[in-house]
C-alpha positions as CSV (number, residue, x, y, z in Angstrom):
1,X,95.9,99.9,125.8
2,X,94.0,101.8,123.4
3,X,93.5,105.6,123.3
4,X,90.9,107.1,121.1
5,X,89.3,110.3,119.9
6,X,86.9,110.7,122.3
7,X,88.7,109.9,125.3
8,X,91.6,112.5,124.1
9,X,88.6,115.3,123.3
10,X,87.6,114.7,127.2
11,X,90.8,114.9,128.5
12,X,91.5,118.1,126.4
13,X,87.8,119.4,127.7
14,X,89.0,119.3,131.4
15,X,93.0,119.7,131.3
16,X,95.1,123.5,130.5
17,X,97.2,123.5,127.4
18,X,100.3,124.4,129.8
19,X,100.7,123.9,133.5
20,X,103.4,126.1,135.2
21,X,105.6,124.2,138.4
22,X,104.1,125.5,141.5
23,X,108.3,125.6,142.8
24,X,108.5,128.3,140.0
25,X,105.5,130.6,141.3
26,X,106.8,130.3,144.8
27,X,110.4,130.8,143.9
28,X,109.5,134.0,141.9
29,X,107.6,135.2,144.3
30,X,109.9,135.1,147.0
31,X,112.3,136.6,144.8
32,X,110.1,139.2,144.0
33,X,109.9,140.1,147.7
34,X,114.2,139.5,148.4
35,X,114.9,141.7,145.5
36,X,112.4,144.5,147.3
37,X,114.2,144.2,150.2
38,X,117.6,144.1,149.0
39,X,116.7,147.4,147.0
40,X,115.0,148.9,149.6
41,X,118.1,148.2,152.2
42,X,121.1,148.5,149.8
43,X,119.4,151.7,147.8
44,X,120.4,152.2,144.1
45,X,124.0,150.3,143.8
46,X,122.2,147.0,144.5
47,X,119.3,148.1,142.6
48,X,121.5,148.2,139.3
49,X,123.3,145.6,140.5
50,X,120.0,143.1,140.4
51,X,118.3,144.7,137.3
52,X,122.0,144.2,135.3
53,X,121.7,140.6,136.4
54,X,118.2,140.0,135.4
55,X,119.1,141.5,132.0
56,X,122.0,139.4,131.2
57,X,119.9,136.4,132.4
58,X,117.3,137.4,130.2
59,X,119.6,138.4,127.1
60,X,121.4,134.5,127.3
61,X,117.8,132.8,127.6
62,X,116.8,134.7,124.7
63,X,118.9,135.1,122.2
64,X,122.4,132.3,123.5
65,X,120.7,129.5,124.4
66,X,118.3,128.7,122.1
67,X,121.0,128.5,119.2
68,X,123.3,126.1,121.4
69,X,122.1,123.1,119.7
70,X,123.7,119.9,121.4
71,X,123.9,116.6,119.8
72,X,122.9,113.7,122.6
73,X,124.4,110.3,122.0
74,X,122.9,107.4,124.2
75,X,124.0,103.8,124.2
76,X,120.3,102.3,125.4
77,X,120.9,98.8,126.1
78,X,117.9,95.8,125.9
79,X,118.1,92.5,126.9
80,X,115.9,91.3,124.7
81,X,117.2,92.5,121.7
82,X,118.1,90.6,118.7
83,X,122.0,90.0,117.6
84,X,120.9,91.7,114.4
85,X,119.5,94.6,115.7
86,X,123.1,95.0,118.2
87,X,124.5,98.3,117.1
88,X,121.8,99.8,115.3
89,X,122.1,104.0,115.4
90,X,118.7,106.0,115.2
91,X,118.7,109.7,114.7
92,X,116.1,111.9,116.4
93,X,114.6,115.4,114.9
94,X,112.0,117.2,117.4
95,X,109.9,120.0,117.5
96,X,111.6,122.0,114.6
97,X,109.3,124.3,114.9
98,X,110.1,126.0,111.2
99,X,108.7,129.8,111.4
100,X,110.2,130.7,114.9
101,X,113.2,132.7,115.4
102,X,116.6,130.9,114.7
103,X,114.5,127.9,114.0
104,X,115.9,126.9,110.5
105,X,119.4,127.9,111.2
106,X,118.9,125.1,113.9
107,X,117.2,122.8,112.2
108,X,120.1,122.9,109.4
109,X,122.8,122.7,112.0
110,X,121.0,120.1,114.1
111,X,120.9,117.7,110.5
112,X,124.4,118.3,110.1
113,X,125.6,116.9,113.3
114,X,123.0,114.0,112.9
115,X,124.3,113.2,109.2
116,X,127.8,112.8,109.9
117,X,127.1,110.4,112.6
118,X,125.8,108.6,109.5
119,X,122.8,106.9,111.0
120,X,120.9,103.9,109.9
121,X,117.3,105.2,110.4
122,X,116.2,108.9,110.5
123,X,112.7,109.4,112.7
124,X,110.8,113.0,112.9
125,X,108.7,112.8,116.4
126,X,106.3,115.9,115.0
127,X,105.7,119.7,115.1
128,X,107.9,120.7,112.0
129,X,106.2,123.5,111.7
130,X,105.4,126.5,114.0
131,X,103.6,128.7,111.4
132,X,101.9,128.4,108.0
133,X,104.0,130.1,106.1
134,X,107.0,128.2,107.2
135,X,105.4,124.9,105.5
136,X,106.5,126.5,101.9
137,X,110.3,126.0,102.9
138,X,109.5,123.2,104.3
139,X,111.1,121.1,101.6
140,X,114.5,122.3,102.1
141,X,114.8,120.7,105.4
142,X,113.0,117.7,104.1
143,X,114.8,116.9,101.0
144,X,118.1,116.8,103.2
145,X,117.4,113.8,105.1
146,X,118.4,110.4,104.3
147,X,119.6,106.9,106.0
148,X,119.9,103.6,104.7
149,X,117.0,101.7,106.6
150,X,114.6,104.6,105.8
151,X,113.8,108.1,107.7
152,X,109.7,108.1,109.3
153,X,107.9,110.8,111.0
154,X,105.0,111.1,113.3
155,X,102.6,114.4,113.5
156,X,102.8,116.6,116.2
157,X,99.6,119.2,117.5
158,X,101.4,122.4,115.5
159,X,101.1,120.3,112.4
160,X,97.9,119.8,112.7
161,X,97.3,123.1,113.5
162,X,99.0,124.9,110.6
163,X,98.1,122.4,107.6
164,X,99.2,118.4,108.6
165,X,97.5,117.7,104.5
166,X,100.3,120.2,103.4
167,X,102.7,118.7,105.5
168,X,101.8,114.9,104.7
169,X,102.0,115.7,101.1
170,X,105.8,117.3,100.9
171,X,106.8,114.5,103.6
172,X,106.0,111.5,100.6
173,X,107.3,113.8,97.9
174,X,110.6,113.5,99.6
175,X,110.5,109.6,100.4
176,X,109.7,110.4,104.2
177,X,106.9,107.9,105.8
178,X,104.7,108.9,107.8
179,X,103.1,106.6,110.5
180,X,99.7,107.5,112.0
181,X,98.6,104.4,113.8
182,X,100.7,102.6,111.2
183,X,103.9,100.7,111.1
184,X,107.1,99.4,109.2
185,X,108.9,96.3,109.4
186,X,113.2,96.9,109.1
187,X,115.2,93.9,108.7
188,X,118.6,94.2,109.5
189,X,121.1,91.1,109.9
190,X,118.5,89.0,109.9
191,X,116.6,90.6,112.4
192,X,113.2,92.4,112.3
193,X,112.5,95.5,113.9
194,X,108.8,96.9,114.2
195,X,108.7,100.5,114.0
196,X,105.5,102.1,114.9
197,X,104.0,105.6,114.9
198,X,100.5,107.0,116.5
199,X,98.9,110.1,115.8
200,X,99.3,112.9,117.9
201,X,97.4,113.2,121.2
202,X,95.9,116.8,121.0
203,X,94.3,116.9,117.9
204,X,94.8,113.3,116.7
205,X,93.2,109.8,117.2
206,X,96.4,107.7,118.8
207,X,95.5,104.3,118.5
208,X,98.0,101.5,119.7
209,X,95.9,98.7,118.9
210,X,95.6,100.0,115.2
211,X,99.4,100.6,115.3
212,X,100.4,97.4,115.2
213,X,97.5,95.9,114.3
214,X,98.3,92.4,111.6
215,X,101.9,92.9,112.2
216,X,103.9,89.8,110.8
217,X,106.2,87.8,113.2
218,X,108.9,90.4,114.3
219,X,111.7,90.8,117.1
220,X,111.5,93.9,118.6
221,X,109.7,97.0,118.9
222,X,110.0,100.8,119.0
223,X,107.1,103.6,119.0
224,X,107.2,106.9,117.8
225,X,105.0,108.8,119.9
226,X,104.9,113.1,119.7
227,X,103.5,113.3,123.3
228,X,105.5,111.1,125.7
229,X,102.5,110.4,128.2
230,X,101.2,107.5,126.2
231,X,104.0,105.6,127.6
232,X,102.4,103.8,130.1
233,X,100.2,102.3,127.8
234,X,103.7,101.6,125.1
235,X,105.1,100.0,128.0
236,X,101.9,97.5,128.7
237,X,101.4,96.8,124.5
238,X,104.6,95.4,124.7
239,X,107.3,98.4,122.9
240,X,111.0,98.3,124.2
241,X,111.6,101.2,123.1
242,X,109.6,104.8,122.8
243,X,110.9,108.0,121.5
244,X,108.9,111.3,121.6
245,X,109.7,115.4,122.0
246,X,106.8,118.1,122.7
247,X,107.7,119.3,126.1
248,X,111.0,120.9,124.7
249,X,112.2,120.2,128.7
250,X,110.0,123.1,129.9
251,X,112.1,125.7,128.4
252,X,113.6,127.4,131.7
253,X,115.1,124.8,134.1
254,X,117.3,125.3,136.9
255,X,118.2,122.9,139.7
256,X,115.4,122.2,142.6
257,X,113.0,123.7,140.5
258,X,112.8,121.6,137.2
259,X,110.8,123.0,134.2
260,X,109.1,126.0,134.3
261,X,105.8,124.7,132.5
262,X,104.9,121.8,130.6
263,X,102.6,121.4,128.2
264,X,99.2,119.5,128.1
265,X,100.5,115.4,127.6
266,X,104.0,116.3,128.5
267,X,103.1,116.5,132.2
268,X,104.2,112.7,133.3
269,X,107.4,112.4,131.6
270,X,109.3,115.9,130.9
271,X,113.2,115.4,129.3
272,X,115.5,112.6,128.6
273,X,115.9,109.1,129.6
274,X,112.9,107.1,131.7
275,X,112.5,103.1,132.3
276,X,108.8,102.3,132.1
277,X,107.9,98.9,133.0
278,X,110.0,97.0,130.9
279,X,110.0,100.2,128.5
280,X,112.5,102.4,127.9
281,X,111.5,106.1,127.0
282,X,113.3,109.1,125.5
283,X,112.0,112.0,125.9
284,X,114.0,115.1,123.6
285,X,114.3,118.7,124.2
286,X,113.8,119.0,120.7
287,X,115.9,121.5,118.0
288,X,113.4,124.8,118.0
289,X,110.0,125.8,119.9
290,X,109.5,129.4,121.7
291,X,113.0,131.0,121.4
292,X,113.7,131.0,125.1
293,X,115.9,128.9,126.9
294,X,117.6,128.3,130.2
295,X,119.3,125.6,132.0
296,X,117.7,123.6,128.3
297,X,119.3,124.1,125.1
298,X,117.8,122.0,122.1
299,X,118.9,119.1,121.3
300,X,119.4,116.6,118.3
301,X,119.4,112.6,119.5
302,X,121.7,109.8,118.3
303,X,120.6,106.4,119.9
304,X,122.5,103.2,119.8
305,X,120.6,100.1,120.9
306,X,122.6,97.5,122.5
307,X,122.2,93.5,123.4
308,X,122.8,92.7,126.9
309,X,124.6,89.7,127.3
310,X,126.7,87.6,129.4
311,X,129.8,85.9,129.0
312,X,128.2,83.2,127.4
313,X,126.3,85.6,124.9
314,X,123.0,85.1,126.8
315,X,121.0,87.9,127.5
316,X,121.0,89.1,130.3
317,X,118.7,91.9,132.5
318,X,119.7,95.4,132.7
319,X,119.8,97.5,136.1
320,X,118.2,101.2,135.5
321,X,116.8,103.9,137.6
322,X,113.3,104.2,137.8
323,X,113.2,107.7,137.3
324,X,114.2,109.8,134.7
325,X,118.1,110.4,133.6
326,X,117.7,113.7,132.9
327,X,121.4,114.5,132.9
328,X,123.6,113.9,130.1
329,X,126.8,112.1,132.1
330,X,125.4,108.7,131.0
331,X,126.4,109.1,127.0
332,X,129.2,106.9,126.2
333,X,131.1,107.2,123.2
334,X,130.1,105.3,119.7
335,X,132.5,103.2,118.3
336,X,133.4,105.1,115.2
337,X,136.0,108.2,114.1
338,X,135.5,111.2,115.0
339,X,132.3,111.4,117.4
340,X,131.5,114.5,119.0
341,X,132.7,114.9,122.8
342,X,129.7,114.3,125.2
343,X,128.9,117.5,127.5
């Protein structure tokens, strides 16, 4: 249940920082092999014909897609949850990334879809930053967030690797908690909600155990979590719910191919919805990262937790895939004015 420093140093000894989807290299290098044939048959009007597609393939992922941001609204539904807790919203921010290229026009347009969907917590699920120098405007992101039950943020590995004291600082200047191996307690209606964060699993020391260690009596519980891979062990320490980003979906996805590459604990559980055990996870594409993009555009999250119940108002158990919902058909529409039609 417990994952420490020296056990994550091990695993980073032995594993790549990125593994690319053997379907990809396959699928490019038959195409590679098509397209010679194709040229070498149909001379240079198929020629052109292939390079002008490649190039309008190429200009989308780079410089169309990665400035679609989409906002994702999920009803997530939980037997066991609380009557206080029915109808609680929770906005998600991801992998900012603040330095690369479109990255804070994003980030700005990804706060104000979030903000007008008004909701009651705010979390950050690490790597605001992508470079240094980005941390000095840093603040103007920050300072923008607010919810009524609190906004909480978990480090991610490019924090760490561009200045997570920097980062830690500006985050408390501007009323933003951060939770490494630490958690809150939210009441809402009566209801107590443990919200939990771990450090992040590259260059952190998660610790589960520590994360919830001397917690008062609560109802239910929810784990921020940068890398999604510590699931497994969410799921067994008893979360309902986890919520994490860092594999931005791969990047390049196309159908019967998946991702392109997936970074190093990103590898188990890739983009959107998963049930674990009893657990569900979320899994975003995040707002920024490299900017290149296909078949993936980034993402801001809006989560509504639901209570399962019967007619009776007992709870009852909820019937969910056991793999991830990586589509987005499975939104269904908030209960309030004016919420943004799902894709």
């Amino acid at each position: 249940m417990t994952t420490t420093l020296p056990s994550i140093r091990k695993q980073r000894d032995r594993q790549p920082r990125l593994r690319y989807s053997p379907r990809w290299i396959g699928a490019g290098l038959a195409g590679s092999v098509l397209a010679g044939l194709a040229g070498f048959y149909g001379g240079l009007p198929i020629t052109l014909a292939l390079a002008g597609a490649g190039a309008v393939s190429a200009g989308y992922a780079l410089t169309i897609e990665p400035r679609r941001i989409r906002l994702t609204v999920k009803d997530l539904s939980f037997e066991q949850l609380p009557s206080g807790l029915d109808g609680l919203t929770i906005g998600q921010l991801s992998d900012l990334h603040l330095g690369h290229r479109y990255s804070f026009t994003n980030a700005h347009q990804a706060i104000d879809q979030l903000l007008a969907m008004q909701p009651e917590i705010i979390v950050l699920t690490g790597d605001l930053v992508q470079t240094c120098a980005a941390i000095r405007r840093l603040p103007e992101v920050l300072r923008r967030l607010h919810a009524p039950l609190g906004v909480y943020a978990v480090p991610g590995n490019h924090d760490y690797w561009e200045g997570m004291p920097h980062i830690a600082t500006l985050l408390c200047e501007h009323g933003i908690q951060l939770l490494i191996n630490r958690h809150r307690l939210i009441e809402r209606q009566g209801a107590r909600l443990l919200l939990a964060g771990v450090d992040d699993h590259w260059d952190g020391s998660p610790n589960l155990e520590l994360a919830v260690g001397g917690a008062p009596a609560h109802d239910f519980r929810i784990l921020l979590a940068h890398c999604p891979d510590i699931a497994d062990e969410a799921a067994t320490a008893g979360f309902h719910l986890q919520l994490s980003g860092h594999t931005h979906g791969g990047h390049v996805r196309l159908p019967g191919l998946g991702p392109l590459c997936l970074p190093r604990h990103g590898w188990h559980y890739d983009m959107g919805h998963f049930q674990v055990g009893s657990m569900h996870l979320f899994v975003s594409r995040g707002v920024g990262g490299l900017p290149l993009r296909l078949g993936c555009p980034p993402e801001v999250n809006l989560f509504q937790l639901r209570r399962i119940a019967d007619e009776t108002g007992d709870a009852q158990s909820a019937t969910l895939p056991a793999h991830g919902d990586h589509g987005e058909e499975a939104r269904s529409q908030l209960p309030s004015a004016g919420s943004p039609a799902r894709d």
